[in-house]
N, C-alpha and C positions, 0 to 999 in steps of 0.2 A: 504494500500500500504506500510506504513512502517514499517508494521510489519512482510510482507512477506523478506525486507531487515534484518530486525534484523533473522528472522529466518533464511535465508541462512548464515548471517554471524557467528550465533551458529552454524550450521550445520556443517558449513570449517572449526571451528577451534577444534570442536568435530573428523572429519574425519581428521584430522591432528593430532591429537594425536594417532585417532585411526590407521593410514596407516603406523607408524614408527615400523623400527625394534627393534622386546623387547628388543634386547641387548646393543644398541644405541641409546635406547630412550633418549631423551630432553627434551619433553614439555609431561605436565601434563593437562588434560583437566576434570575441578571438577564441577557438579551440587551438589546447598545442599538445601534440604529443609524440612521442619518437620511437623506432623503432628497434627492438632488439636485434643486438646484432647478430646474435645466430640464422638471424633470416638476411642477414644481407653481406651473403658471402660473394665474392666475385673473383674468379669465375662461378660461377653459378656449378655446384655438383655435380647435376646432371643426376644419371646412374650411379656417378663415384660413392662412395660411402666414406670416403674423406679426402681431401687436400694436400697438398705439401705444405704451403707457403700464400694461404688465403690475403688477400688485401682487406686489413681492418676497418671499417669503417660502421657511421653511424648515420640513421636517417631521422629526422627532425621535420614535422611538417605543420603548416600552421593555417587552420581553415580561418577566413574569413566569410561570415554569412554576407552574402548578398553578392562577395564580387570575387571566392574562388580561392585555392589551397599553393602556397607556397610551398616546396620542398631545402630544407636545407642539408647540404650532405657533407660530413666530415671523415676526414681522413684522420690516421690512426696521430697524429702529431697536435689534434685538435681532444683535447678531454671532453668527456658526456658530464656534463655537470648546472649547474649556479649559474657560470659565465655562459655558457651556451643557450643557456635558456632565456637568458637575459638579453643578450645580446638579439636572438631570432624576435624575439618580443618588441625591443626598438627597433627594429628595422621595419616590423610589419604597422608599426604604428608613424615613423617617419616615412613609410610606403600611400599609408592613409592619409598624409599632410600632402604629402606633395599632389594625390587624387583634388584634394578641396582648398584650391586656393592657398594652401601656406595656414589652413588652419588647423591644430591640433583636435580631437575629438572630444566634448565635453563631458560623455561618459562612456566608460572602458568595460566592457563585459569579459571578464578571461576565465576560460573553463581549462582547467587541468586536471593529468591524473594526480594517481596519490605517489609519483616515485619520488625519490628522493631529491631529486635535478631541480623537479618542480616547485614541491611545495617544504619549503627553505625558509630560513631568517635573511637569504641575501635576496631573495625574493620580495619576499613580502616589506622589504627594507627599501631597494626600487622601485616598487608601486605607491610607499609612502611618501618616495622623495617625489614620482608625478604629481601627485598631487600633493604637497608643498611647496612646489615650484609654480604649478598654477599651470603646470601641462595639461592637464586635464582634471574637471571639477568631480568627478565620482570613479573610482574604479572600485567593479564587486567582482571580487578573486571568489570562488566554487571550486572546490574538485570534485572528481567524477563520483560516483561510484565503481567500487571494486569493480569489474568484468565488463 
């Protein structure tokens, strides 16, 4: 039961983002979440049942409602962590500024899961500094549910 509440409340504020006019949009509505790397092995297996010498890497993607899913991909000299999470988060929100005129979004919807990258004290420490800086007037940080 309370997850069908948590789902509609994603839902309203993803369909809020999404139902604004592009040229007066306001709010920003961001999922992010990244991919284990046991799945992203390259070359790709195949039939093999193992590798010699796989290329490490990480995949990082960040949906925005209404205008489409950024992919970020890091190689093995890039850490999964705090920084990267942080970092793909400003980029998709100076991605948003530069869509509207040079203006920031006045409220920041961010849905994450629950890994450790995500939901952080250096996290929740640069969504505090948005808004103290007056980049943006509200952000509501959510994480998912488990599964």
């Amino acid at each position: 039961m309370a997850l069908t509440g948590i789902y509609f409340r994603y839902r309203a504020r993803a369909l809020e983002a999404i139902g604004q006019d592009r040229k007066r949009a306001t709010t920003m509505s961001i999922i992010i979440d990244g991919m284990d790397q046991s799945h992203c092995h390259v070359p790709y297996l195949g039939p093999l049942q193992s590798m010699d010498d796989p290329i490490v890497q990480h995949i990082t993607a960040i949906k925005e409602h209404g205008w489409g899913v950024r992919i970020f991909r890091t190689l093995e000299t890039v850490s999964k962590g705090a920084d990267l999470t942080i970092y793909c988060i400003l980029s998709q929100i100076e991605d948003w500024k530069s869509r509207h005129d040079n203006r920031y979004p006045e409220k920041i919807y961010l849905q994450v899961d629950g890994g450790s990258e995500n939901a952080n004290q250096y996290l929740l420490a640069m969504l505090e500094l948005l808004v103290a800086k007056r980049v943006s007037k509200t952000i509501l940080f959510t994480r998912l549910p488990t599964g």
